[in-house]
PyMOL Python script that loads the backbone (N, CA, C, O; Angstrom):
from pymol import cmd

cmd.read_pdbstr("""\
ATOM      1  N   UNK A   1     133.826  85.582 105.989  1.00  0.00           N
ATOM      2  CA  UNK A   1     132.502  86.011 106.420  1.00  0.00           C
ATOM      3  C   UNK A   1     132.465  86.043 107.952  1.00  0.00           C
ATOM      4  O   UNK A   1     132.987  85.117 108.573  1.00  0.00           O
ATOM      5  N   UNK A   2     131.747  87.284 108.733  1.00  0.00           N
ATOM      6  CA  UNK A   2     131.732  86.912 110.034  1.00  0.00           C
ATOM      7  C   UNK A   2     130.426  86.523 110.340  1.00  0.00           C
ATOM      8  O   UNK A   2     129.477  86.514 109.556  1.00  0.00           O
ATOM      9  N   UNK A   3     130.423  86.133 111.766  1.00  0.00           N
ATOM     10  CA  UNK A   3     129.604  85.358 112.308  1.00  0.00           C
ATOM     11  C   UNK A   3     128.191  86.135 112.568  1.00  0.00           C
ATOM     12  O   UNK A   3     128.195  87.319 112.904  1.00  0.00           O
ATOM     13  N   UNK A   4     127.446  85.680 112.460  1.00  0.00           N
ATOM     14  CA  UNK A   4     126.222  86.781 112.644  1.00  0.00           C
ATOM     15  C   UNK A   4     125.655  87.022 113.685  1.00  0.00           C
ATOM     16  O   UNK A   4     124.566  87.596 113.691  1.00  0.00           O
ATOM     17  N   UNK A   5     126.229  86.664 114.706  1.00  0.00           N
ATOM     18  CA  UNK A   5     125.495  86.826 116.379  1.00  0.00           C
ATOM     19  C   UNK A   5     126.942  87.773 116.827  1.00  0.00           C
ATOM     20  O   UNK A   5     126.843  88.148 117.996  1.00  0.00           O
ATOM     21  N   UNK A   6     128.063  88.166 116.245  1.00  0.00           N
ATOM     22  CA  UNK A   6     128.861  88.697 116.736  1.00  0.00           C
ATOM     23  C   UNK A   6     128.525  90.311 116.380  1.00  0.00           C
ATOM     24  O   UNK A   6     129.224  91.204 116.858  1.00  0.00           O
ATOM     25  N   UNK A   7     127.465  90.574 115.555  1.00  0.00           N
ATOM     26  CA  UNK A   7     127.255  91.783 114.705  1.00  0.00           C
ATOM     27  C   UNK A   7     126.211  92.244 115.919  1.00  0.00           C
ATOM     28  O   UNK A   7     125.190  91.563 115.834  1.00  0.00           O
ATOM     29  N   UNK A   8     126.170  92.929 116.718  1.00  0.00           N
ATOM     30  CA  UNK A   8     125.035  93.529 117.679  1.00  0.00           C
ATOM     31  C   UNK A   8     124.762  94.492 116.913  1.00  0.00           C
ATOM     32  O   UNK A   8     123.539  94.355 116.948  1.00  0.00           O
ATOM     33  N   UNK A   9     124.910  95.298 116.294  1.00  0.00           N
ATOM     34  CA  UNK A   9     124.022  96.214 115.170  1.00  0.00           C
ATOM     35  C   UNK A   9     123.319  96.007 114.932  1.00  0.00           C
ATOM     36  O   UNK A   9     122.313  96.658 115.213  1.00  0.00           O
ATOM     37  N   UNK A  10     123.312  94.671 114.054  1.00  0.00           N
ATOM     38  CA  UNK A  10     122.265  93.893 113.186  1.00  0.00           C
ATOM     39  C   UNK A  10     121.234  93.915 114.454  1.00  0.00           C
ATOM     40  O   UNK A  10     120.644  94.945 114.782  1.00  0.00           O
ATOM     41  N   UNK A  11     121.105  92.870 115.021  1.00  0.00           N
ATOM     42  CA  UNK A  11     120.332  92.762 116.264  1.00  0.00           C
ATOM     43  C   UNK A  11     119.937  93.865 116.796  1.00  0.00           C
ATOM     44  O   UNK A  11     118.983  93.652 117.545  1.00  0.00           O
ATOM     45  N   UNK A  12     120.310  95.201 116.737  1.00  0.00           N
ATOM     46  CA  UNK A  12     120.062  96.397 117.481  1.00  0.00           C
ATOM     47  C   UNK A  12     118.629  96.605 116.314  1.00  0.00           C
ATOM     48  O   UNK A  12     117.423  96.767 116.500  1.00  0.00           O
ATOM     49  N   UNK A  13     119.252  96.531 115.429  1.00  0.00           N
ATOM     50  CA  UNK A  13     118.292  97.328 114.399  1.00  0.00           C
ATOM     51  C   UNK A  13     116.741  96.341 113.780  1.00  0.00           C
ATOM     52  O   UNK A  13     115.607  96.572 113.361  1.00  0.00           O
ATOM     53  N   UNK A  14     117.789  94.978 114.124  1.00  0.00           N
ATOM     54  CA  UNK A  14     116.170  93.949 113.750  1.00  0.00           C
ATOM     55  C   UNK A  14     114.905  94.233 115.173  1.00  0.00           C
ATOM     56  O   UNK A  14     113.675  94.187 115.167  1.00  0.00           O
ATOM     57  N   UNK A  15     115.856  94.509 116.222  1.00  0.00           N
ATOM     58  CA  UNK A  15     114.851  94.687 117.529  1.00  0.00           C
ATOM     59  C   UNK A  15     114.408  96.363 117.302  1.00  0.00           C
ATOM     60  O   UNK A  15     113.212  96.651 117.366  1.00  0.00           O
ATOM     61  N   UNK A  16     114.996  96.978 117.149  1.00  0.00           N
ATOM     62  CA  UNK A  16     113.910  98.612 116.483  1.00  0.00           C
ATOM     63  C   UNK A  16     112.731  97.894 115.814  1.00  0.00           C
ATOM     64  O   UNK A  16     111.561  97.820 116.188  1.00  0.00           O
ATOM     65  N   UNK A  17     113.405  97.323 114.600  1.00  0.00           N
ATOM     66  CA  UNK A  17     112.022  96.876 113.814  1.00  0.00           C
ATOM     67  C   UNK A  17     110.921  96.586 114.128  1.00  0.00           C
ATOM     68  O   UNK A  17     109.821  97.096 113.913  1.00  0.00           O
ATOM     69  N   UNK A  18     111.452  95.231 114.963  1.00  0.00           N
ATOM     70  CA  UNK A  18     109.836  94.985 115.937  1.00  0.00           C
ATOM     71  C   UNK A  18     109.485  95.743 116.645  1.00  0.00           C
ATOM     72  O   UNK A  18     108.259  95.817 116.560  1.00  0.00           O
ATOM     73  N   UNK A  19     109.973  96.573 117.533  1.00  0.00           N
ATOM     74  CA  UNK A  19     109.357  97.269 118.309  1.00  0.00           C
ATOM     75  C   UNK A  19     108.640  98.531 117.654  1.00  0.00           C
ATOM     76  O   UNK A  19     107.663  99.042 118.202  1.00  0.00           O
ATOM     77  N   UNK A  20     109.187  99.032 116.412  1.00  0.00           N
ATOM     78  CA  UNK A  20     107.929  99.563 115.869  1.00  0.00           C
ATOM     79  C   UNK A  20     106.699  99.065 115.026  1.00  0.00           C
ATOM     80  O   UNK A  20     105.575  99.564 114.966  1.00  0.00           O
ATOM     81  N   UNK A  21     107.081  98.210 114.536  1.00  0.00           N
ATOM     82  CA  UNK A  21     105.644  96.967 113.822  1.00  0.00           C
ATOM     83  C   UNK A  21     104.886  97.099 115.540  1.00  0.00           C
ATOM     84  O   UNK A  21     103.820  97.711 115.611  1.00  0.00           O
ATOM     85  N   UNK A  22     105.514  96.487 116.888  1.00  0.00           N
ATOM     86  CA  UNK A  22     104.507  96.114 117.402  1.00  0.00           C
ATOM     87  C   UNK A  22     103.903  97.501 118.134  1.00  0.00           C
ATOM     88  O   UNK A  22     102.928  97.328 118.864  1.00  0.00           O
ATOM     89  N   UNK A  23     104.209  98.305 118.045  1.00  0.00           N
ATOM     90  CA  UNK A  23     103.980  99.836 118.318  1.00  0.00           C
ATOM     91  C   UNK A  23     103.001 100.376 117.524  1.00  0.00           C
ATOM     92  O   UNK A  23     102.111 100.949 118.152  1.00  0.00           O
ATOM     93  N   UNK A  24     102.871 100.362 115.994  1.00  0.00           N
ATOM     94  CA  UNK A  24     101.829 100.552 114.728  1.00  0.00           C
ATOM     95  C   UNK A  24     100.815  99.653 115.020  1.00  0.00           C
ATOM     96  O   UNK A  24      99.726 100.183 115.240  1.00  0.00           O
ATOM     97  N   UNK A  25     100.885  97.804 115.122  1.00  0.00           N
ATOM     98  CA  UNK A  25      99.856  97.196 115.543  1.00  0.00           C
ATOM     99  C   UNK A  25      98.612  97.510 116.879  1.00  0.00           C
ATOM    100  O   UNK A  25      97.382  97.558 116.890  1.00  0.00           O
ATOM    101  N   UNK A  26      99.614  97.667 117.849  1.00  0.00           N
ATOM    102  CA  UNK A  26      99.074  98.217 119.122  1.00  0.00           C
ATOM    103  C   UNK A  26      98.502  99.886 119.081  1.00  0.00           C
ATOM    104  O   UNK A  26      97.641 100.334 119.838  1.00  0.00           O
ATOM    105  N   UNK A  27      99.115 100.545 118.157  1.00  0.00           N
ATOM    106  CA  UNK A  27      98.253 101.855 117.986  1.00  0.00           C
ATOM    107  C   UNK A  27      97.280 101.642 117.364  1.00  0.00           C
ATOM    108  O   UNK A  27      96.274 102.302 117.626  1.00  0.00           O
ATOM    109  N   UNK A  28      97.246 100.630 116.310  1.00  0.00           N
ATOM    110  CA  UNK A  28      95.883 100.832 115.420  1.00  0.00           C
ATOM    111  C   UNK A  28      94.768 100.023 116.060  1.00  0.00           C
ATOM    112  O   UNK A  28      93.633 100.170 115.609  1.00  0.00           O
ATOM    113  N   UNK A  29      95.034  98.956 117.338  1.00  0.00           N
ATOM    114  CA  UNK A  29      94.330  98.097 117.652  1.00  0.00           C
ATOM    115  C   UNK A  29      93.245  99.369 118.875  1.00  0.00           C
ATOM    116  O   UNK A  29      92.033  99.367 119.088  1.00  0.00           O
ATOM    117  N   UNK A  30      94.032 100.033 119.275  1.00  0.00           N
ATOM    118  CA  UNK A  30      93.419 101.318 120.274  1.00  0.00           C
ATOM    119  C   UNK A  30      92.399 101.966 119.466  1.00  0.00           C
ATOM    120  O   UNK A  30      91.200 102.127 119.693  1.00  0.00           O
ATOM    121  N   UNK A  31      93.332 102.403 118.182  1.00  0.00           N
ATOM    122  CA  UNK A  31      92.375 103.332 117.802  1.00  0.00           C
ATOM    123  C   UNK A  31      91.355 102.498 117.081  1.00  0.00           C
ATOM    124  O   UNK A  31      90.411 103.235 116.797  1.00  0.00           O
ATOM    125  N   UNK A  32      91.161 101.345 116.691  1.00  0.00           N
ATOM    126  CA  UNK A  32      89.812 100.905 116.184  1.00  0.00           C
ATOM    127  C   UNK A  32      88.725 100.357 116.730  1.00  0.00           C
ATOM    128  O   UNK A  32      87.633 100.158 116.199  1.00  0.00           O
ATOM    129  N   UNK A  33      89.277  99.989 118.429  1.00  0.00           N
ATOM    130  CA  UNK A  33      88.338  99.783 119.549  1.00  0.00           C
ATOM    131  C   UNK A  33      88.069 101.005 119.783  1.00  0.00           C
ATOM    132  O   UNK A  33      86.865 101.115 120.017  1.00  0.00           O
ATOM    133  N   UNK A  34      88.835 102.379 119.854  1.00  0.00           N
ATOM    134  CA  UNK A  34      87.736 103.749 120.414  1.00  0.00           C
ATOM    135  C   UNK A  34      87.055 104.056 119.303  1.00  0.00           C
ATOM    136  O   UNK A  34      86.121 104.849 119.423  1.00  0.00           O
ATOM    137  N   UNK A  35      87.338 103.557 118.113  1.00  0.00           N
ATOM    138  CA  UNK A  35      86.079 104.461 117.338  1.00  0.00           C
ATOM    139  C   UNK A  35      85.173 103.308 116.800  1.00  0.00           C
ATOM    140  O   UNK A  35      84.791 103.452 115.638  1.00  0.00           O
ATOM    141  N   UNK A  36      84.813 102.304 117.395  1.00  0.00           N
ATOM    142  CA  UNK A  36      83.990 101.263 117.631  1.00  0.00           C
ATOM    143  C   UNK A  36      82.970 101.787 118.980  1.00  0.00           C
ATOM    144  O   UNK A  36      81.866 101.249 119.066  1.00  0.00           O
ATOM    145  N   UNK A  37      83.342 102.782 119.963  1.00  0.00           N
ATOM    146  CA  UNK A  37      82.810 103.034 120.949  1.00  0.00           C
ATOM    147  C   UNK A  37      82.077 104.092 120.732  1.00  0.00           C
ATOM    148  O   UNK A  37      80.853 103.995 120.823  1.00  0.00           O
ATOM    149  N   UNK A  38      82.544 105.019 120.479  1.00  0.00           N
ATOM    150  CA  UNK A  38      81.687 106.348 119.685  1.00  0.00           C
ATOM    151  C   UNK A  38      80.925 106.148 118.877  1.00  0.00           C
ATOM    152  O   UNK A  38      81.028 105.404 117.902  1.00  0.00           O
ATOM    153  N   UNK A  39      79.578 107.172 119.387  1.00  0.00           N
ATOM    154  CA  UNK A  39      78.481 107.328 118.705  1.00  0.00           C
ATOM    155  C   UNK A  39      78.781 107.944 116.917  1.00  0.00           C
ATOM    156  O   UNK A  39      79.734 108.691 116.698  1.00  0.00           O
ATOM    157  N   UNK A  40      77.893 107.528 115.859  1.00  0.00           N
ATOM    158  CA  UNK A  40      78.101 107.690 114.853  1.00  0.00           C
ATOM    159  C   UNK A  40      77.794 109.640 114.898  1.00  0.00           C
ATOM    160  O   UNK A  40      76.821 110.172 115.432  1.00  0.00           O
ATOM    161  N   UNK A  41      78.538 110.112 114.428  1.00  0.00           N
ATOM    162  CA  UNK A  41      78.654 111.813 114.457  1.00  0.00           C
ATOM    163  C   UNK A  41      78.308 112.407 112.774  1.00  0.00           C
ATOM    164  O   UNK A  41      79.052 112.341 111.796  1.00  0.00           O
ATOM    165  N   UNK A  42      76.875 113.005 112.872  1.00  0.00           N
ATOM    166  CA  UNK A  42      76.943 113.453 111.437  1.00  0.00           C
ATOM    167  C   UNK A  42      77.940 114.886 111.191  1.00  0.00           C
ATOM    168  O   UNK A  42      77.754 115.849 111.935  1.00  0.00           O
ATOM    169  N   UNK A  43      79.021 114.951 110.076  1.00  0.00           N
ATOM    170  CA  UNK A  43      80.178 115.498 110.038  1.00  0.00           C
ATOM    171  C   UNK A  43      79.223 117.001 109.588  1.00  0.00           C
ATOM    172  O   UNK A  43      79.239 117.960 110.359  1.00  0.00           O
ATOM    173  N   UNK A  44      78.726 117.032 108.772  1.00  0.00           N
ATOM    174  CA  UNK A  44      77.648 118.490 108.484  1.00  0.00           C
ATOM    175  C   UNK A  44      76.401 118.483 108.905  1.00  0.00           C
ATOM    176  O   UNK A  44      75.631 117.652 108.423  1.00  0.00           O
ATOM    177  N   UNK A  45      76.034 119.231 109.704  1.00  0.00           N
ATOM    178  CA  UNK A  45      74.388 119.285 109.867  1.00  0.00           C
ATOM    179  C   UNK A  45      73.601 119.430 108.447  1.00  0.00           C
ATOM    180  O   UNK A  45      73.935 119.706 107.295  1.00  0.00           O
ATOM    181  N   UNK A  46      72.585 119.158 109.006  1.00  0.00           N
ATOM    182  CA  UNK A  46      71.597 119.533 107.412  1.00  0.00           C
ATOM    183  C   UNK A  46      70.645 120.791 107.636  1.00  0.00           C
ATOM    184  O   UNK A  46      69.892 121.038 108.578  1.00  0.00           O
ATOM    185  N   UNK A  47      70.820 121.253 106.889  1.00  0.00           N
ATOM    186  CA  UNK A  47      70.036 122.680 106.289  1.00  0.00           C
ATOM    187  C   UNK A  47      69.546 122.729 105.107  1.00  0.00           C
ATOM    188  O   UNK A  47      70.134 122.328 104.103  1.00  0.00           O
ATOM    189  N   UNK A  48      68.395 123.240 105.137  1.00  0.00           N
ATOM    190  CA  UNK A  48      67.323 123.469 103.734  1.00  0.00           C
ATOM    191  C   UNK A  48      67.783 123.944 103.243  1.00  0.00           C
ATOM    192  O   UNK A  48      68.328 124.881 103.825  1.00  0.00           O
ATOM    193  N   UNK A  49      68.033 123.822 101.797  1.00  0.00           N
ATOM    194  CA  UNK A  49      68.754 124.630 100.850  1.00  0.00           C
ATOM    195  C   UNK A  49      67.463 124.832  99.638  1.00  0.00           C
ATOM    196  O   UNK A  49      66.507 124.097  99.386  1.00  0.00           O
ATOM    197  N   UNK A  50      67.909 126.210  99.001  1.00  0.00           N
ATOM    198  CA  UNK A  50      66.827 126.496  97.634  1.00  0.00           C
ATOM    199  C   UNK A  50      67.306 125.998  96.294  1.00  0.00           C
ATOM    200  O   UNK A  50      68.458 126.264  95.950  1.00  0.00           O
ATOM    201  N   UNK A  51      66.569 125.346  95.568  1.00  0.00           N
ATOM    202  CA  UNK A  51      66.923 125.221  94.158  1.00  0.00           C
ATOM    203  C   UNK A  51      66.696 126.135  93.519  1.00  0.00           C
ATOM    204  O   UNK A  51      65.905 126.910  94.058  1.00  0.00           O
ATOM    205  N   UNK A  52      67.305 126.633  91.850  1.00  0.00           N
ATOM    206  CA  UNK A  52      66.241 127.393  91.375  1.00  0.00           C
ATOM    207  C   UNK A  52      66.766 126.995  89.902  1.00  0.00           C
ATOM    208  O   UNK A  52      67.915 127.134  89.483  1.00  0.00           O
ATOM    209  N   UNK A  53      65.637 126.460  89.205  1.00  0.00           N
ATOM    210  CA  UNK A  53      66.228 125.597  88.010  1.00  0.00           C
ATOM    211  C   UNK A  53      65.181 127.193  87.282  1.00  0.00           C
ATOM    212  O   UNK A  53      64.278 127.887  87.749  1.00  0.00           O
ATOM    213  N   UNK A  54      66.053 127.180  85.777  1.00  0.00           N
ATOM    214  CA  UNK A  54      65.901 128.126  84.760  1.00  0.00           C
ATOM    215  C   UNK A  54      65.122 127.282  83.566  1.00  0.00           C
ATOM    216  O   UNK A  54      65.875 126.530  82.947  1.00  0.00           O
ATOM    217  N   UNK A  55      63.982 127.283  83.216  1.00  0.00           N
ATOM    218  CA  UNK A  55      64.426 126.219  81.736  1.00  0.00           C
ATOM    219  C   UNK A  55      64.597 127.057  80.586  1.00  0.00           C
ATOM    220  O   UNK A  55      63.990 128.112  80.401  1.00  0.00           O
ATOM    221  N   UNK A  56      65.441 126.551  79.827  1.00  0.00           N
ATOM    222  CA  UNK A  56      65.983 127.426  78.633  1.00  0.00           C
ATOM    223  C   UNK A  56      65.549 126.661  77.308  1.00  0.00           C
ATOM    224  O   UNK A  56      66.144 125.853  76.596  1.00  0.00           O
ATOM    225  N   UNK A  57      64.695 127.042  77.271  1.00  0.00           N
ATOM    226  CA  UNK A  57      64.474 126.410  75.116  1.00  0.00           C
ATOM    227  C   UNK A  57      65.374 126.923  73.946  1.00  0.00           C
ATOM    228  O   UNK A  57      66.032 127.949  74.117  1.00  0.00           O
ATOM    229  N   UNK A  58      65.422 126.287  72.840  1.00  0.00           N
ATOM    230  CA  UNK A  58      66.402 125.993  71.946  1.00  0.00           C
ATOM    231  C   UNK A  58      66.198 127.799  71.398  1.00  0.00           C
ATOM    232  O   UNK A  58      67.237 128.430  71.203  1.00  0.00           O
ATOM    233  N   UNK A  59      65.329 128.251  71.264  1.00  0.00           N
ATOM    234  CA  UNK A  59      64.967 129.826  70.422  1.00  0.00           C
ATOM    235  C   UNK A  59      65.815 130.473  71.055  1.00  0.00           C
ATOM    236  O   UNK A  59      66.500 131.241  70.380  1.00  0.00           O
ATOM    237  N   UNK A  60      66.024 130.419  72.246  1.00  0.00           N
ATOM    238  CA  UNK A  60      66.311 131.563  73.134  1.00  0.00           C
ATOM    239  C   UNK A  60      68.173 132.213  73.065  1.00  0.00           C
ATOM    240  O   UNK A  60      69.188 131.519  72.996  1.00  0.00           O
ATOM    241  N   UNK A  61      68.101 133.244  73.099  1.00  0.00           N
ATOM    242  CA  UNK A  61      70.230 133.813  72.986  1.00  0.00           C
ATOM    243  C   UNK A  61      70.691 133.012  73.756  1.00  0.00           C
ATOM    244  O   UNK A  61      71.735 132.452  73.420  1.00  0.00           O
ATOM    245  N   UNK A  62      69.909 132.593  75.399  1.00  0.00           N
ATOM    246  CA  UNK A  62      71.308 131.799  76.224  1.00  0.00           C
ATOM    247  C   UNK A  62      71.744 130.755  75.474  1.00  0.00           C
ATOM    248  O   UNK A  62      72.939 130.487  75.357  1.00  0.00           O
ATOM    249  N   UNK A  63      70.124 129.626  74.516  1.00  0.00           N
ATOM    250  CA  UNK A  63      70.632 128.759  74.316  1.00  0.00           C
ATOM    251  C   UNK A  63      71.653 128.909  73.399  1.00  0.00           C
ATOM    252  O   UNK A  63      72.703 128.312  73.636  1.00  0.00           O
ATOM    253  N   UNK A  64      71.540 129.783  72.103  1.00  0.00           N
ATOM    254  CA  UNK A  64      72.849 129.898  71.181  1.00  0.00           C
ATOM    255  C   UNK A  64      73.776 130.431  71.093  1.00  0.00           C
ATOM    256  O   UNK A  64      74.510 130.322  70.110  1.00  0.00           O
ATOM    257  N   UNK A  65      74.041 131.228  72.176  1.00  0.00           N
ATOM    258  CA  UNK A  65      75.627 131.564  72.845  1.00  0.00           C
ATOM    259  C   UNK A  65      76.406 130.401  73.347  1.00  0.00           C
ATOM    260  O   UNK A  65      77.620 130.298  73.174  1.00  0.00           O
ATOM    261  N   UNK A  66      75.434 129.240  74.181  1.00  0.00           N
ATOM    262  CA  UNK A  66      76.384 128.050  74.960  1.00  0.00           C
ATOM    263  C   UNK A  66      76.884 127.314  73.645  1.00  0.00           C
ATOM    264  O   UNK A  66      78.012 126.908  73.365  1.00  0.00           O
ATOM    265  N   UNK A  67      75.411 127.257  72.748  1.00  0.00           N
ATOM    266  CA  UNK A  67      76.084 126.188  71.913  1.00  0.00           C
ATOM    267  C   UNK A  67      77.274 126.782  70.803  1.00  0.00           C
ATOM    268  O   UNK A  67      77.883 126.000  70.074  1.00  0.00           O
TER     269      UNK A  67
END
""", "prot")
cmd.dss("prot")
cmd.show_as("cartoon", "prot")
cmd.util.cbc("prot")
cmd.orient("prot")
């Protein structure tokens, strides 16, 4: 078995690791203080919209075509 401080690979690649964990931590810590700062943004405006309800009784063809 060799020695495990003689392997600089290993070590190359455990130090990538952290440095992207602490890269993901530190990005998400940014981005959840800026959108802690921003005003709440409604994503669709609102606009009046028309309904238009039909009522259909049981006599009628629409109703005994659906059913």
């Amino acid at each position: 078995m060799s020695d495990w401080t003689s392997l600089w690979y290993v070590w190359l690649i455990l130090l990538l690791v952290f440095l992207l964990l602490l890269c993901g931590v530190s990005v998400s810590c940014v981005k959840f203080c800026c959108r802690k700062k921003r005003l709440p943004v409604e994503p669709f405006p609102r606009h009046p919209c028309d309904l238009t309800v039909i009522g259909i009784d049981s006599d009628s063809t629409a109703h005994s075509t659906v059913t």
